[in-house]
C-alpha positions as CSV (number, residue, x, y, z in Angstrom):
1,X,54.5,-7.5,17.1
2,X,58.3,-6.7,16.7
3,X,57.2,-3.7,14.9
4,X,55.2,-1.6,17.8
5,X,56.9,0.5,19.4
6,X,57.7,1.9,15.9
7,X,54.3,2.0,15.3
8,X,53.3,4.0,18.1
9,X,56.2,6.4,17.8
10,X,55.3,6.8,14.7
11,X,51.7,7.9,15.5
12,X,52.0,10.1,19.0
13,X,54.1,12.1,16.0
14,X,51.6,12.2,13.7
15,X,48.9,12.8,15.7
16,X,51.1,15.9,17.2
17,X,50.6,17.4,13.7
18,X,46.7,17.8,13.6
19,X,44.9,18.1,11.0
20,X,47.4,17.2,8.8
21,X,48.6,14.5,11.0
22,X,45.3,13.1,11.0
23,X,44.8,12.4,7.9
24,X,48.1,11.3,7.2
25,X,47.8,8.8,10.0
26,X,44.5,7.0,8.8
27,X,46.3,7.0,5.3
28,X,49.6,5.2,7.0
29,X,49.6,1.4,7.0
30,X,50.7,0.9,10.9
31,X,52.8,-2.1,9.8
32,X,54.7,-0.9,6.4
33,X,54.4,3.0,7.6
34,X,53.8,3.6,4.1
35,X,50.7,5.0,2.3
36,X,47.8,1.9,2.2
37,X,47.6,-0.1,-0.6
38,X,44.7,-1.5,-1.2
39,X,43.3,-1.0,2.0
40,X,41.3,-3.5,3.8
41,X,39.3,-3.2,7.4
42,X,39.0,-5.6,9.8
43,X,36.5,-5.9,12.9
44,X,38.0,-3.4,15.2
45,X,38.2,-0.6,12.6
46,X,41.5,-0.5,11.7
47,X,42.8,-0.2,8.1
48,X,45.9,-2.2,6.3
49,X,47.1,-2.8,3.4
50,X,46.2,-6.0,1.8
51,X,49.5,-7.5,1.2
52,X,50.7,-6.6,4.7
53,X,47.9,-7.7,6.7
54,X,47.7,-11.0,4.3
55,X,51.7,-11.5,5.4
56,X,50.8,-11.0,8.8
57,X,48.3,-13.4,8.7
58,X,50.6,-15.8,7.3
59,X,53.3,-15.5,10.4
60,X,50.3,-15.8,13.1
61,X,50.7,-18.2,16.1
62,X,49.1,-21.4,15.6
63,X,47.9,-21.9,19.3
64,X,45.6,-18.9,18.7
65,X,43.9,-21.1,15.9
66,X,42.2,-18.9,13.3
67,X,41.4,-16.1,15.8
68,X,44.7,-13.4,15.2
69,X,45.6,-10.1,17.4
70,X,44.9,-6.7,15.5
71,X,48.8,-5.3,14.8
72,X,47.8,-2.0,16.1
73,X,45.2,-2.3,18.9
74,X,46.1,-6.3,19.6
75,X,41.9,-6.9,18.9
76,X,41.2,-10.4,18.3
77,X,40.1,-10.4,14.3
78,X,39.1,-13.3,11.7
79,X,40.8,-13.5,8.7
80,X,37.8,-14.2,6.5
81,X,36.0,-11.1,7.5
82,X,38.5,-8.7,6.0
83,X,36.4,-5.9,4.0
84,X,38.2,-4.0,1.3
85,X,37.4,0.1,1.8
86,X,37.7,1.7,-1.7
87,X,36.4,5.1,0.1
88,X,39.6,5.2,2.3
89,X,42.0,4.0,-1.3
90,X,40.2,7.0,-2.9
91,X,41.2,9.4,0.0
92,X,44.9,8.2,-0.3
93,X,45.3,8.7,-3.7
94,X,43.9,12.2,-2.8
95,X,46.6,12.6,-0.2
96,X,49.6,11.6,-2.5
97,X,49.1,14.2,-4.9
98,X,50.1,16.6,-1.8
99,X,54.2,15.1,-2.2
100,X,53.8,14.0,1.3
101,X,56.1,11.2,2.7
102,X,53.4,9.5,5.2
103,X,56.0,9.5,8.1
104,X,59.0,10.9,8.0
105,X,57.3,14.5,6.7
106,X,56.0,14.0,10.3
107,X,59.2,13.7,11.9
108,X,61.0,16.8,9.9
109,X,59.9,19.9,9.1
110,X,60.5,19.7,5.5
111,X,60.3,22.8,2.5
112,X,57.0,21.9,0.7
113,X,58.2,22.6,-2.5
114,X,62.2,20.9,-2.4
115,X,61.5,18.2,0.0
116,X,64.3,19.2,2.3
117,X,64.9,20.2,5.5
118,X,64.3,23.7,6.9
119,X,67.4,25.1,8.0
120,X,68.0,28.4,7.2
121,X,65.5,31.9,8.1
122,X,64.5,34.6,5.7
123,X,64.9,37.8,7.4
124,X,63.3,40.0,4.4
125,X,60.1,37.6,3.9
126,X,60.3,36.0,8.0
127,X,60.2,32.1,7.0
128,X,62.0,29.7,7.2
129,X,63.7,28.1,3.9
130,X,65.6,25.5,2.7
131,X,69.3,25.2,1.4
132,X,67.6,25.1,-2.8
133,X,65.5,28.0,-1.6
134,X,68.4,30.3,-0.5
135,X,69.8,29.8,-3.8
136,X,66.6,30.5,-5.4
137,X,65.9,34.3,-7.1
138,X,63.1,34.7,-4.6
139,X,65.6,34.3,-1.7
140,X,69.5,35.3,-3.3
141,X,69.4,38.9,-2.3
142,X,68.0,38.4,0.9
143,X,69.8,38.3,4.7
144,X,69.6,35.1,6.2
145,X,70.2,33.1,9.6
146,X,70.1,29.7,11.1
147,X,67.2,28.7,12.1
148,X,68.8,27.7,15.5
149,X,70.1,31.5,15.8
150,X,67.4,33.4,13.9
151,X,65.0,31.2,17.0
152,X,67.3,32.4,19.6
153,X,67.0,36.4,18.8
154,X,63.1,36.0,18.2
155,X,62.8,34.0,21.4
156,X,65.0,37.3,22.9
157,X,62.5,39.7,21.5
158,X,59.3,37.4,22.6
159,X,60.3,37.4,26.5
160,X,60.7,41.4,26.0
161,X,57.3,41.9,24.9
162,X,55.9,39.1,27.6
163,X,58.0,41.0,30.3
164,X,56.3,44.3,29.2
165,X,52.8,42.4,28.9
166,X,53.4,41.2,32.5
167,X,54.3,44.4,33.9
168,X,51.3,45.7,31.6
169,X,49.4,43.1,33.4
170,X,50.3,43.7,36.7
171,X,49.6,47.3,36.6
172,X,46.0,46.6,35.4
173,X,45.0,43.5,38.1
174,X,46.2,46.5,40.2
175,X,44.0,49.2,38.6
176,X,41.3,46.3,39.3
177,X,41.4,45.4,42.7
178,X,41.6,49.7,43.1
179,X,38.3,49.9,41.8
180,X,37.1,47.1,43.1
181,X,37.7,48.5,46.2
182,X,36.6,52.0,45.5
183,X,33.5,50.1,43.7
184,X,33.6,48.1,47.6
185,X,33.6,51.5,49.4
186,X,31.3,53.9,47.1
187,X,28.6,51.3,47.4
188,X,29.0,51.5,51.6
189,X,29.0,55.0,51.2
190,X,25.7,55.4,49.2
191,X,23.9,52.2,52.0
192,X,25.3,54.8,54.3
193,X,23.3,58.0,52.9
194,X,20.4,56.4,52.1
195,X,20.0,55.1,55.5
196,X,20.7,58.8,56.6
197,X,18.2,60.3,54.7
198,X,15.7,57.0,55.6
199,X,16.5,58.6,59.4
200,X,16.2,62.5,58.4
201,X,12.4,61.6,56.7
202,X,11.3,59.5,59.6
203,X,12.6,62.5,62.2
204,X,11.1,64.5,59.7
205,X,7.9,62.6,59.6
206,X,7.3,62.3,63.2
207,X,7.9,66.1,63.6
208,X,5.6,67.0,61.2
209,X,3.1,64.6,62.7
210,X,3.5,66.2,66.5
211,X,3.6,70.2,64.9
212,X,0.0,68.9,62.9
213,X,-1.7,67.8,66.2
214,X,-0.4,70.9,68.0
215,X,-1.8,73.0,65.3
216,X,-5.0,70.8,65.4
217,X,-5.4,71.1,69.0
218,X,-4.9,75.1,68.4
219,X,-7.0,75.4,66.3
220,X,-9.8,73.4,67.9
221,X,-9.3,75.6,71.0
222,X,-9.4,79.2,68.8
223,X,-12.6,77.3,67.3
224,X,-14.0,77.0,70.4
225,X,-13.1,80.4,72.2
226,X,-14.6,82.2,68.3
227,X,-17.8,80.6,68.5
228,X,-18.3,81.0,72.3
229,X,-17.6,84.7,71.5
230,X,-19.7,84.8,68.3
231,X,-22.6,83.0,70.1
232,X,-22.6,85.4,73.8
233,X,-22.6,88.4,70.4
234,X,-25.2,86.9,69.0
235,X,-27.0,86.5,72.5
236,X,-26.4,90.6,72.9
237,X,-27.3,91.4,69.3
238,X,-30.4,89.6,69.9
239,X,-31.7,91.3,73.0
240,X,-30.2,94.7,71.5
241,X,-33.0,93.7,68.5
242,X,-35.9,93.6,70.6
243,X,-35.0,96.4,73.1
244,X,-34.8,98.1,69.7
245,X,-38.5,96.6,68.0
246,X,-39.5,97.5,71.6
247,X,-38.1,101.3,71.7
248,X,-39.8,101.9,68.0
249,X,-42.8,100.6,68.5
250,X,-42.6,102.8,71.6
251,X,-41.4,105.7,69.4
252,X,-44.4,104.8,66.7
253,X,-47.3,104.8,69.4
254,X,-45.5,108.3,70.9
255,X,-45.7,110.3,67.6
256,X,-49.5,109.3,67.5
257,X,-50.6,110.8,70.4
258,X,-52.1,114.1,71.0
259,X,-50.1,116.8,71.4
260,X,-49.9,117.4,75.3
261,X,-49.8,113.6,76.1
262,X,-46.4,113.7,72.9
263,X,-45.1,116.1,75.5
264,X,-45.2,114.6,78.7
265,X,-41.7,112.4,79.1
266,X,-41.0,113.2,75.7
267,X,-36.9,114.2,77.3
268,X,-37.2,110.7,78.7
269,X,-38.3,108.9,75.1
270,X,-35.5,110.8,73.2
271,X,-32.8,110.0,75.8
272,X,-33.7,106.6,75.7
273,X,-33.6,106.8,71.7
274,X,-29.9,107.3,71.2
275,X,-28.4,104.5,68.9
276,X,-27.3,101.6,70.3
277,X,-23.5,100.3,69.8
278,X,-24.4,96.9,67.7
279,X,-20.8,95.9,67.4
280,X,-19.4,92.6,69.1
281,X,-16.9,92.4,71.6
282,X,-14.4,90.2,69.3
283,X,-14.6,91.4,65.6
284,X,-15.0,88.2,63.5
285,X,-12.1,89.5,61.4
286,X,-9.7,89.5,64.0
287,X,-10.9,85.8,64.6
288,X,-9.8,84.9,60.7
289,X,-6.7,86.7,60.8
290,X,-5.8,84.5,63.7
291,X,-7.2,81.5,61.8
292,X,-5.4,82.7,59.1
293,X,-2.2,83.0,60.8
294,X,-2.7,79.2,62.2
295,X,-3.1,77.9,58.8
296,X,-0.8,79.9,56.7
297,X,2.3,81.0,58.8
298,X,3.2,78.6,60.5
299,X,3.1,75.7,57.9
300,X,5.0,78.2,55.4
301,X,7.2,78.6,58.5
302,X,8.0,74.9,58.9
303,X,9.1,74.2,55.3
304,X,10.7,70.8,54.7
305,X,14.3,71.3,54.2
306,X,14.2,72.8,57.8
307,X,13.6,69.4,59.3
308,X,16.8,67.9,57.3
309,X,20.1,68.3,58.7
310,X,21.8,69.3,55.4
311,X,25.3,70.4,56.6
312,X,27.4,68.3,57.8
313,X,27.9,68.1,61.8
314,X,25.1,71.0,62.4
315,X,22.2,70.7,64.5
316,X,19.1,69.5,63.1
317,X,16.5,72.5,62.4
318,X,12.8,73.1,62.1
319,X,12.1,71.4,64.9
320,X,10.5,74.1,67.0
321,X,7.7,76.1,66.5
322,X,7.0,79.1,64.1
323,X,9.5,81.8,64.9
324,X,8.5,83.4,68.3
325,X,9.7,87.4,67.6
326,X,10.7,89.7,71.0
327,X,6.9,89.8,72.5
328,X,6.6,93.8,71.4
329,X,6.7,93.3,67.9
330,X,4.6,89.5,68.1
331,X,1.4,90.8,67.3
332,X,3.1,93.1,64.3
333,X,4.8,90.1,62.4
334,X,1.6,87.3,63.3
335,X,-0.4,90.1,61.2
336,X,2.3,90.0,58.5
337,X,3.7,87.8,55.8
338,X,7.1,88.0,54.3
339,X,6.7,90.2,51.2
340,X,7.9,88.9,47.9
341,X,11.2,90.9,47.9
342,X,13.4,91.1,44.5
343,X,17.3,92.5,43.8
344,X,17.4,95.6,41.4
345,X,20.4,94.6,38.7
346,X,21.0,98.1,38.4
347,X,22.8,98.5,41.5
348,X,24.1,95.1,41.7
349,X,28.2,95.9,41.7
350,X,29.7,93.8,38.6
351,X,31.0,90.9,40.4
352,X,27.9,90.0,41.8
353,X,25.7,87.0,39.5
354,X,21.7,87.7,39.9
355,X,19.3,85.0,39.3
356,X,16.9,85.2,36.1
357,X,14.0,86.3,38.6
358,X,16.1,88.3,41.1
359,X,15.9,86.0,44.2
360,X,19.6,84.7,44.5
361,X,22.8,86.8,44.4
362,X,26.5,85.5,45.1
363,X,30.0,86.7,43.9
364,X,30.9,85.6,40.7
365,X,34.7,85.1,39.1
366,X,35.2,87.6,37.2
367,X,33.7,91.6,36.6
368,X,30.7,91.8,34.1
369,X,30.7,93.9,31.5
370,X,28.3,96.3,32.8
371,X,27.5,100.1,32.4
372,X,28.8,102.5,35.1
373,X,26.1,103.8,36.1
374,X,25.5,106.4,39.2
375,X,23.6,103.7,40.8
376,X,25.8,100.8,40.3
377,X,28.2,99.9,43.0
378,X,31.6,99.7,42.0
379,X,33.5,99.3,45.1
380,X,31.4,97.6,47.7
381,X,30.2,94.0,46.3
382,X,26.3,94.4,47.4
383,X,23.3,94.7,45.6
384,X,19.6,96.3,46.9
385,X,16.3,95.7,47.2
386,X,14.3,96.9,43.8
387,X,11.0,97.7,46.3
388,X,11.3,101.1,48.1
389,X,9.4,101.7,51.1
390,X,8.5,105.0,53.0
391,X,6.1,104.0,55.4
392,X,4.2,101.1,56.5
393,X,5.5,97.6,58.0
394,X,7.6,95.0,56.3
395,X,8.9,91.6,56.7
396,X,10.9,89.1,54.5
397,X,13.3,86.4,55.1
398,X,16.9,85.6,53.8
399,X,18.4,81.9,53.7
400,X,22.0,82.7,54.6
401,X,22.7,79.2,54.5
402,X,26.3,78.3,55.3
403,X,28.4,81.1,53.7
404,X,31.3,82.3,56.3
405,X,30.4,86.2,55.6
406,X,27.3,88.2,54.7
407,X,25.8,91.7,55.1
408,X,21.8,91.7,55.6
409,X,20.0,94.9,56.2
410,X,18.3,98.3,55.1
411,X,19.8,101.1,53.8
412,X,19.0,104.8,52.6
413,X,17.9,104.9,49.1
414,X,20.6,107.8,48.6
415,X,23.2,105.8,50.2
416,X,26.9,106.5,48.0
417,X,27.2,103.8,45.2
418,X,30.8,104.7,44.4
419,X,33.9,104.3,46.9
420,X,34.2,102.1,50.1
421,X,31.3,102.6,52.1
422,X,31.2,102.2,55.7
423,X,28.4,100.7,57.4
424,X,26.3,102.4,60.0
425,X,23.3,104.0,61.0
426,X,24.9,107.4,60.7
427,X,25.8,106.5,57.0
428,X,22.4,105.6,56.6
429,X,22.5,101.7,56.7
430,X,21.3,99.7,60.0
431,X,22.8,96.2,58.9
432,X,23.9,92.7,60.9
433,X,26.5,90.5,59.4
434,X,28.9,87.9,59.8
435,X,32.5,88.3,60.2
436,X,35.4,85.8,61.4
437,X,32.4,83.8,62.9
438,X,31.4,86.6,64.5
439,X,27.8,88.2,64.1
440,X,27.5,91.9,64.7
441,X,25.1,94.8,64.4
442,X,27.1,97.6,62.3
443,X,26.7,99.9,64.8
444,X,29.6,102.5,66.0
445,X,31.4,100.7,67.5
446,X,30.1,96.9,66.3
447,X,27.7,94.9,69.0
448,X,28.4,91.4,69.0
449,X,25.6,89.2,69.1
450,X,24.7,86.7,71.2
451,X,24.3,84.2,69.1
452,X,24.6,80.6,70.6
453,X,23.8,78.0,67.2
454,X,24.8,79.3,63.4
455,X,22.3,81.1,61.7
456,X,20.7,79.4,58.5
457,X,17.9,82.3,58.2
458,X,17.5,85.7,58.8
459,X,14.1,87.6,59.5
460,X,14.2,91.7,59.2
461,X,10.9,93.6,60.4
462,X,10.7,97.3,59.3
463,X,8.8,99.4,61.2
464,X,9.0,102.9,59.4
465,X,6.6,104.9,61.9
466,X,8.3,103.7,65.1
467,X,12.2,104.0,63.5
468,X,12.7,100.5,64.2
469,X,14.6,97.9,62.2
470,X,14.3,94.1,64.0
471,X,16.4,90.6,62.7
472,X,15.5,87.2,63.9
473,X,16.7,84.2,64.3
474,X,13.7,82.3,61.8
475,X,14.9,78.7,62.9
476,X,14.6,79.2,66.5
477,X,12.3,82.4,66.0
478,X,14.8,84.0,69.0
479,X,15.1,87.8,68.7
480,X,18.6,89.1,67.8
481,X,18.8,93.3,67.7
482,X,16.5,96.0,67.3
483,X,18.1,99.4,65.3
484,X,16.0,102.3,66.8
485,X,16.4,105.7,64.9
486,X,13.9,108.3,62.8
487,X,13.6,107.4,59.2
488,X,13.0,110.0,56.6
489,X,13.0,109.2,52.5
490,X,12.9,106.3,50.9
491,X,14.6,103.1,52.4
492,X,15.9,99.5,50.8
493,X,16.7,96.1,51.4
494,X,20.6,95.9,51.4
495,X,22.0,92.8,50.5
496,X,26.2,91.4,50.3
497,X,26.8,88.1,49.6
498,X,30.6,89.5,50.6
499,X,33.9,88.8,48.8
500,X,35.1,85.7,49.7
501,X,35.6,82.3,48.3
502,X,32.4,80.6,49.0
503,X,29.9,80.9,46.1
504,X,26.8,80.0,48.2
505,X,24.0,82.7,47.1
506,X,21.9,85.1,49.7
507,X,18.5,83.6,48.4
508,X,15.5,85.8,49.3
509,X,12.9,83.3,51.0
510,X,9.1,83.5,49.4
């Protein structure tokens, strides 16, 4: 009992050396602190050595009769029901071939192989070594420190490298919570888009579903108008039959008569035998050209991406009808369909980049390596049309998209390819384009154009007979000039995606 406190100092500083201290704790007798001998276990699981526990036994209280407190955990034990553990002996034995002391090796940090204390630091090998070791010829050559010191300048060096794994730290929780919150806003932004584009497809939707019952109810009315037509031509081709099986039978019965009967009102019989017009009022092929033109032009002129609002802050588009031309030239373009126009590469001037099948053009970097050839451009970055036309009616379409400068037109097919060219129809070229935010007819002097939303695509009528070159506005089908002069040779589309910084292509619509 007087022993204790020794005994539990001795075994918080064992058991503060784990594994080690483990075992060298169950192979300490808590009353000797020495290794067991002879161990022996009583009821509450401790072990003691024989002689010790047979002493204690000896100096137990006699009011507690033959029931004694365990030394360690103060257990009540019986004296006759002490077990000797051989298993336990065997691991002891085990443990003192290590050279172990079973308590004070706990207490100081003693050199495993001279038993004494650790005092001095190996600065070639970085351990710690006893006085014998330093003498030693694995340690005589070598620096050495006091522990004490040799702790201090390590300890020095250790808050260095934590202050510079803080600050390393630091830096990254901040990195973190940056893309945490760039993780935080990205995430908004995409919730954002996709409910934009949710809102574009159901304007787009409800559009589509108003221009297919318009184009339902027009064509239900030109359905109803072509057969009334067809059915009051069949009515007249029908009563032109029989005045006709009437008028031959006539004829037939005439030629059989006799000679002066064949005479008399024979003038009337031939007068009344002059062919008869058989052809309807309304031709049925102007009736499927209009069908045609129902079905065809103006779905092809409501393609999807003209419901969409793709730039930014601009007006949606494709929400009117097909494009609605001045109404002189109406009838011209409902008859036409934009002609499948492509660039010739020969002309294009070497900074401009063509598309594989010739339908894009914009201004590249840097100047191809290309032959000079009479009808390349070299000065003026614009490219023509590869069809050449010198008669006849044409349309086609240009997406102009939102580049800040273009040139769209035709041109003479002997305009100059070399030197600055100046546009105008006395130079042969009757062109509109963009400038400044400006759009103009190259005329002498320019026209401005009254232009009140930006153009996204451009429609060009030719009309080589009457000398008249037309542009439209395709989104809102609005008219916006007319060139009017008398062609003679071959003309060409004219294209110039301009040189400027945006790289947005001219694309030639299908």
């Amino acid at each position: 009992e007087a022993r204790g406190p020794a005994v539990h100092k001795t075994q918080a500083a064992m058991a503060s050396l784990t594994p080690l201290g483990t075992a060298l704790e169950e192979a300490t007798c808590s009353i000797c602190l020495e290794y067991l001998t002879e161990p022996v276990t009583i009821e509450c699981g401790h072990n003691f050595c024989q002689a010790c526990l047979t002493q204690f036994c000896e100096r137990g209280e006699p009011e507690l009769g033959t029931a004694l407190p365990c030394p360690q955990c103060r257990a009540p034990f019986q004296q006759q029901t002490l077990r000797p553990n051989r298993q336990l002996a065997d691991i002891v034995e085990s443990i003192k071939t290590l050279r172990l002391q079973p308590w004070k090796a706990q207490e100081e940090n003693l050199c495993e192989t001279h038993q004494q204390k650790l005092q001095l630091f190996c600065k070639e090998d970085g351990e710690a070594i006893c006085v014998v070791c330093r003498e030693s010829r694995a340690h005589r050559a070598h620096p050495v420190l006091p522990v004490e010191e040799a702790s201090q300048s390590y300890k020095e060096k250790l808050q260095r490298a934590l202050s510079h794994l803080r600050q390393e730290l630091e830096e990254a929780l901040v990195l973190a919570s940056e893309e945490e919150k760039e993780t935080s806003e990205w995430q908004i932004t995409v919730e954002t888009q996709r409910r934009l584009i949710a809102g574009q497809f159901k304007t787009l939707h409800r559009v589509l579903h108003a221009e297919e019952q318009l184009l339902l109810r027009r064509l239900a009315a030109e359905e109803e108008e072509t057969l009334r037509r067809l059915q009051d031509n069949i009515m007249k081709l029908s009563a032109q039959n029989v005045a006709l099986i009437n008028l031959i039978t006539e004829m037939e019965e005439k030629c059989q008569q006799p000679d002066i009967t064949l005479l008399q009102d024979v003038k009337s019989a031939l007068i009344r035998s002059v062919p008869m017009s058989a052809s309807p009022s309304a031709p049925m092929r102007e009736h499927k050209a209009v069908v045609m033109y129902l079905a065809h032009a103006w779905l092809c002129e409501r393609e999807i991406s003209g419901h969409i609002a793709v730039p930014s802050g601009e007006k949606q588009r494709g929400a009117t009808s097909h494009p609605q031309p001045a109404l002189r030239d109406r009838e011209a373009l409902q008859a036409l369909k934009a002609m499948d126009v492509t660039l010739d590469p020969d002309t294009a001037h070497p900074k401009l980049v063509l598309s594989a099948y010739g339908k894009c053009v914009r201004l590249g970097d840097v100047y191809q390596a290309l032959p000079d050839t009479p009808e390349r451009f070299d000065h003026c970055a614009c490219v023509l049309g590869a069809e050449g036309f010198a008669s006849g009616r044409r349309y086609w379409q240009v997406e102009v998209g939102d580049k800040p400068e273009w040139d769209l037109g035709i041109c003479r097919e002997s305009l100059k390819r070399k030197g600055k060219i100046t546009l105008s129809p006395g130079n042969g070229c009757w062109v509109v384009l963009l400038r400044y935010g400006k759009y103009m007819a190259a005329t002498s002097p320019p026209t401005s154009l009254p232009v009140s939303a930006r153009l996204w695509r451009v429609g060009i009528f030719l009309d080589y007979e009457a000398g008249e070159v037309s542009f439209y506005n395709v989104t809102d089908g609005s008219h916006l000039f007319t060139f009017t002069d008398t062609f003679s040779g071959t003309l060409r589309p004219y294209f110039s995606p301009c040189p400027n910084r945006n790289a947005d292509p001219l694309i030639i619509c299908p």
